[in-house]
C-alpha positions as CSV (number, residue, x, y, z in Angstrom):
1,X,22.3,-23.6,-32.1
2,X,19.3,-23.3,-30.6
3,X,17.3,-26.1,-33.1
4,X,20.9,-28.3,-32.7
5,X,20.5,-28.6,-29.3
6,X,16.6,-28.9,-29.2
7,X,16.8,-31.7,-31.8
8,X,19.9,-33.7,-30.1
9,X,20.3,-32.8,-26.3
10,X,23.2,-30.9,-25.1
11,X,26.1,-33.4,-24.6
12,X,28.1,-35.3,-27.1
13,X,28.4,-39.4,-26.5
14,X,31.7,-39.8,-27.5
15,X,35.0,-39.8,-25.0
16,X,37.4,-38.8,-27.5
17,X,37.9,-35.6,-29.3
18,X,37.9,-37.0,-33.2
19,X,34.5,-39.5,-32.2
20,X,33.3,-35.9,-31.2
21,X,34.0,-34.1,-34.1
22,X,33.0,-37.0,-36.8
23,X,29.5,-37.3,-34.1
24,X,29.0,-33.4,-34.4
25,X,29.2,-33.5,-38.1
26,X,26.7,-36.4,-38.1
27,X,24.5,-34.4,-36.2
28,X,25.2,-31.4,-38.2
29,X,24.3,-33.5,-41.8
30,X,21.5,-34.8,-40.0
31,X,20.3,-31.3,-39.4
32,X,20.8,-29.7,-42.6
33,X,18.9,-32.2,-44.3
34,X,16.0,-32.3,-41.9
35,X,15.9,-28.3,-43.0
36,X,16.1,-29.1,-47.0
37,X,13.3,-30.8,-46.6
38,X,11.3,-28.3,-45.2
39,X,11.6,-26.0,-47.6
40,X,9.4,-24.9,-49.9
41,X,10.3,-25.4,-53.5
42,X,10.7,-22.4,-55.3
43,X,9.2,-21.8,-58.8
44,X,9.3,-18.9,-61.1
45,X,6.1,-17.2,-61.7
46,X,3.9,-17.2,-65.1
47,X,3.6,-13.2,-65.4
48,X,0.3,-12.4,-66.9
């Protein structure tokens, strides 16, 4: 919650309930793939 509401304020735009819910999953997709991308890629060690 605490990067959600850093990264997109603390108030939805929308009036009505199903604008809110399709804006929070917006924001929620938006989110997720701003993390993906921040991750390291993982690859498997040689062992020697």
């Amino acid at each position: 919650m605490f990067r959600y509401k850093t990264i997109h304020g603390n108030k939805l735009y929308s009036r009505k309930f199903a604008s809110q819910e399709t804006e929070n999953d917006i924001k929620t997709k938006v989110l997720n793939i701003m993390t993906a991308e921040g991750m390291p890629a993982a690859q498997p060690r040689k062992m020697a």
